[in-house]
C-alpha positions in Angstrom: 0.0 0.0 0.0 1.5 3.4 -1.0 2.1 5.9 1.8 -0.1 9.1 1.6 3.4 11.0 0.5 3.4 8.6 -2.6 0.0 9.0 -3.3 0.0 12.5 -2.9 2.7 12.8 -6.0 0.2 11.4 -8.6 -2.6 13.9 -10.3 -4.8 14.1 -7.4 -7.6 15.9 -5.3 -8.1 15.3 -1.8 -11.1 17.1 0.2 -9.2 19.9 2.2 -9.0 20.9 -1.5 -12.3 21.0 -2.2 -12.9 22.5 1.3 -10.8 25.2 0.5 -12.0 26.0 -3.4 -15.9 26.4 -1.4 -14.3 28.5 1.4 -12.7 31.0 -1.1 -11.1 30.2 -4.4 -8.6 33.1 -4.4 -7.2 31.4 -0.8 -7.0 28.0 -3.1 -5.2 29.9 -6.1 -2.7 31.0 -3.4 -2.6 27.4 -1.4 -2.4 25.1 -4.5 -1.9 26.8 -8.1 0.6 29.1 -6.7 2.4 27.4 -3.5 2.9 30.6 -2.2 4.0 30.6 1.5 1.6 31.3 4.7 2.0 34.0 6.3 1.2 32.4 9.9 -0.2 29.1 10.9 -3.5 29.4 11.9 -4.5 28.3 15.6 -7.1 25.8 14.6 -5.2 24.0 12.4 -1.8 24.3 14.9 -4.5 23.0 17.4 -6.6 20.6 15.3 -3.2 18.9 13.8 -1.7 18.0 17.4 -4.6 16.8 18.9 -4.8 14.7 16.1 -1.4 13.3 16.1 -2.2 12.1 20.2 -5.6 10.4 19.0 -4.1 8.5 16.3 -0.9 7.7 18.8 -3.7 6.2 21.5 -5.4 3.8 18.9 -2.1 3.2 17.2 -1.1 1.9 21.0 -5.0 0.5 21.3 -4.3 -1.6 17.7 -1.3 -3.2 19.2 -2.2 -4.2 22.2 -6.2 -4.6 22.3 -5.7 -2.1 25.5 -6.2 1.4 26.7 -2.5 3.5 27.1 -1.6 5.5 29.5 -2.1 9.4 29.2 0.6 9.9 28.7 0.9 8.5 25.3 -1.9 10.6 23.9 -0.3 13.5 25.4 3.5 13.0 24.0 2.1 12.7 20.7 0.2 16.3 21.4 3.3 18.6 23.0 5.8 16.7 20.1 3.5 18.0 17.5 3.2 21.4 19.3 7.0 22.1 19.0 7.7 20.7 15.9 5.3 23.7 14.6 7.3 26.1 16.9 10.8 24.8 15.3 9.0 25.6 11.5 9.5 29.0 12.1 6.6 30.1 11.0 4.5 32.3 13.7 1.2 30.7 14.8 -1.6 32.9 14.5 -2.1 34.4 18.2 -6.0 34.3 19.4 -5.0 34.7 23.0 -6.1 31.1 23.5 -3.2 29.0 25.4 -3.1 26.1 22.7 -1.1 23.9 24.4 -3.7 23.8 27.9 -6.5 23.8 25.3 -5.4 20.6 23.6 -4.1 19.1 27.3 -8.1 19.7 28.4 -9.5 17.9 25.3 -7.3 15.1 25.3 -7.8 14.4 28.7 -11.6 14.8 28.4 -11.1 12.2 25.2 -9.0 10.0 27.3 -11.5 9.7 30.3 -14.3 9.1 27.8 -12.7 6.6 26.0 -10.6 4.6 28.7 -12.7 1.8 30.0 -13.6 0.3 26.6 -11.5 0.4 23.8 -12.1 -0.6 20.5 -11.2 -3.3 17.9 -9.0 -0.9 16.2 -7.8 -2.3 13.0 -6.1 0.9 11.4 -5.5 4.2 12.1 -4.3 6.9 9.4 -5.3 4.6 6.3 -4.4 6.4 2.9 -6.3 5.4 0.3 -6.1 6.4 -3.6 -9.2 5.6 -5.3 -10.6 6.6 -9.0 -13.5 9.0 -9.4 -16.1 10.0 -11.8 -18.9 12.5 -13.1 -21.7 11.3 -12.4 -23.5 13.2 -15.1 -21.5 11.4 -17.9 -19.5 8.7 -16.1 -15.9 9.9 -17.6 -13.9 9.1 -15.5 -10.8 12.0 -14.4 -7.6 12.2 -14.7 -7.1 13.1 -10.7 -7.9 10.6 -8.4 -9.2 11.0 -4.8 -6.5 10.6 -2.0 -7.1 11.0 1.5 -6.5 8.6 4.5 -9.2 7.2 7.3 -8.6 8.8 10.4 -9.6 5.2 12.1 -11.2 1.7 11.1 -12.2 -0.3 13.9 -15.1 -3.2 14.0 -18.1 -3.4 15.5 -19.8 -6.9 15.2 -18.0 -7.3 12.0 -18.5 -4.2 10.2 -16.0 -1.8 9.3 -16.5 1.4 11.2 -14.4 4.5 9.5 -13.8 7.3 12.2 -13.1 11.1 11.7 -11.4 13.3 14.5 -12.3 17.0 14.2 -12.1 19.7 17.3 -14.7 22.0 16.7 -16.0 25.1 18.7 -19.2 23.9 19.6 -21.2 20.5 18.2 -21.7 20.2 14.7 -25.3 21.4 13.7 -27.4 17.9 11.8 -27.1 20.1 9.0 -23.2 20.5 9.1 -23.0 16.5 9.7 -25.4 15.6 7.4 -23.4 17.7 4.0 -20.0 17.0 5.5 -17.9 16.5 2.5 -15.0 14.2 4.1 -17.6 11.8 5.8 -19.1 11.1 1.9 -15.3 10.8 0.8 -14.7 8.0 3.0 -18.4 6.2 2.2 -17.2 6.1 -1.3 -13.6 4.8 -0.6 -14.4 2.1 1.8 -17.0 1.2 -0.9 -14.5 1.1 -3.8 -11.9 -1.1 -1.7 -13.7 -3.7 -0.8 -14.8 -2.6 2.8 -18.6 -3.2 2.4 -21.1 -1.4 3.8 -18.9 0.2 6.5 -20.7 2.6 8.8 -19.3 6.2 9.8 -18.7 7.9 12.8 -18.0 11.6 13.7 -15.8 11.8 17.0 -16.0 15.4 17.9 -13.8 17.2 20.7 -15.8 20.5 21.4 -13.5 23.7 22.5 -15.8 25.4 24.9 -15.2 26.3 28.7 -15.9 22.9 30.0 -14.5 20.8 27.0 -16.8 18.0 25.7 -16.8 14.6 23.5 -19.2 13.8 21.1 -20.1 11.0 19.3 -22.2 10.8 16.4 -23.2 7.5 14.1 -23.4 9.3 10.4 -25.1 7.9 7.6 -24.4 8.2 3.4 -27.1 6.8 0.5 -26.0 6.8 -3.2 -27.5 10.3 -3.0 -24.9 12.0 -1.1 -22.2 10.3 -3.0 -23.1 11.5 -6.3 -23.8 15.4 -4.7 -20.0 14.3 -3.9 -18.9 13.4 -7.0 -20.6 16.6 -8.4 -19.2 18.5 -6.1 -15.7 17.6 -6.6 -16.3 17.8 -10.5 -17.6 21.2 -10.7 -14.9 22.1 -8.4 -12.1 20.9 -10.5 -14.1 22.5 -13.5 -13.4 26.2 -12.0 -9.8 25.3 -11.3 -9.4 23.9 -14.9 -11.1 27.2 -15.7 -9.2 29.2 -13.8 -12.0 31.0 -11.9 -10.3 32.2 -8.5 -12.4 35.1 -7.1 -12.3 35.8 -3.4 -15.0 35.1 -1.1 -14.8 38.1 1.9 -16.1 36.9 5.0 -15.6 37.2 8.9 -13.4 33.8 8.3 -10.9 36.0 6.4 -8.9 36.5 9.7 -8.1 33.5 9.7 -6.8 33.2 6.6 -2.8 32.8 6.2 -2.7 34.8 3.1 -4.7 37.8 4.0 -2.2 40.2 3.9 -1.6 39.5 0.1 -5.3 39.2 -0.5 -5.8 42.4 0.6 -8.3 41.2 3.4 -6.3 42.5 6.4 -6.4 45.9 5.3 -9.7 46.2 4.3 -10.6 44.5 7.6 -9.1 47.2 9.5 
């Protein structure tokens, strides 16, 4: 199985893409078309990517052994993450947030929700590389869809593909329901050979008193083709070369807003 690296350096579209083409296409034009460098790291990324790097290092540990870890695995994982992002040189965006006792509070909120009963975990940062189409004609592109699982486990034989996301409060139905990446993953497991696998949303909420949610999610044929239509259209615009921006209150938070113009016009 190719690493996500390898599959990465084939013509490819991955979700974050598409994610960031709906946000704003000028921030995409900067991001992808022109590589042109950030000019901080935002916090909820910095945040969102070490979290993420201590849950996979618990099931990673949980896959190994069929047992919970200490803490204290989780929270290596986190701080290591944390500095290597300090050591990049690149300034993370300051929101007067402590990141570091943010993350320490969700992961220990995650760890005491999680400890008594671990899962079959059966992998845990799975890339996959799969071949897409338009629905409308069934030509199938050039690009193909790369991503990786955040976590399989099984429940009574069924695969069960995971997605970690911090969030600042509990997804809406409506935000879970047209959530692009949980429709990516319905479609991969399908195409390699996973079955009907079943999807869950594991949430870790940022407010005062930090929270874990868990939410079973389910995908018809419906939302894959919306996907596939989706993904189409937006490589259509890029092809296109259709990069307007989109000027919202998310701009701040945008690591190119200086060259976008969006800082000044903010202030």
């Amino acid at each position: 199985m190719p690493t996500l690296e390898e599959l990465r350096e084939e013509l490819h579209v991955s979700v974050s893409q598409v994610r960031c083409y709906l946000r704003c296409p000028r921030q995409y034009h900067y991001r992808y078309v022109l590589g042109v460098e950030s000019e901080f790291a935002p916090a909820s990324l910095v945040l969102g990517s070490a979290v993420h790097e201590g849950l996979a290092a618990h099931y990673r540990s949980v896959m190994q052994t069929s047992e919970s870890p200490e803490m204290d695995v989780c929270m290596a994982a986190f701080h290591a993450t944390m500095v290597s992002f300090r050591r990049k040189g690149l300034s993370i965006q300051d929101t007067g947030v402590d990141l570091e006792a943010q993350g320490t509070a969700l992961l220990r909120v995650f760890y005491e929700s999680v400890y008594q009963e671990p899962p079959v975990v059966v992998g845990v940062e799975v890339p996959f590389g799969i071949e897409i189409h338009d629905p409308a004609t069934g030509e199938v592109l050039e690009e193909r869809l790369v991503g990786a699982f955040d976590l399989v486990t099984e429940e009574q034989g069924r695969k069960i593909i995971g997605e970690h996301k911090t969030a600042a409060k509990k997804w809406s139905d409506a935000e879970v329901r047209f959530d692009p990446q949980l429709s990516a993953y319905k479609l991969a497991a399908k195409k390699l050979g996973m079955g009907d696998a079943g999807l869950r949303l594991q949430q870790l909420i940022k407010t005062k008193v930090p929270k874990v949610a868990m939410v079973d999610v389910e995908r018809g044929d419906r939302d894959i083709q919306d996907f596939l239509a989706i993904v189409v259209g937006v490589l259509r615009a890029v092809d296109a070369g259709c990069f307007y921006p989109v000027r919202t209150c998310k701009c701040s938070g945008c690591p190119f807003q200086r060259r976008c113009g969006s800082k000044q016009m903010a202030g």
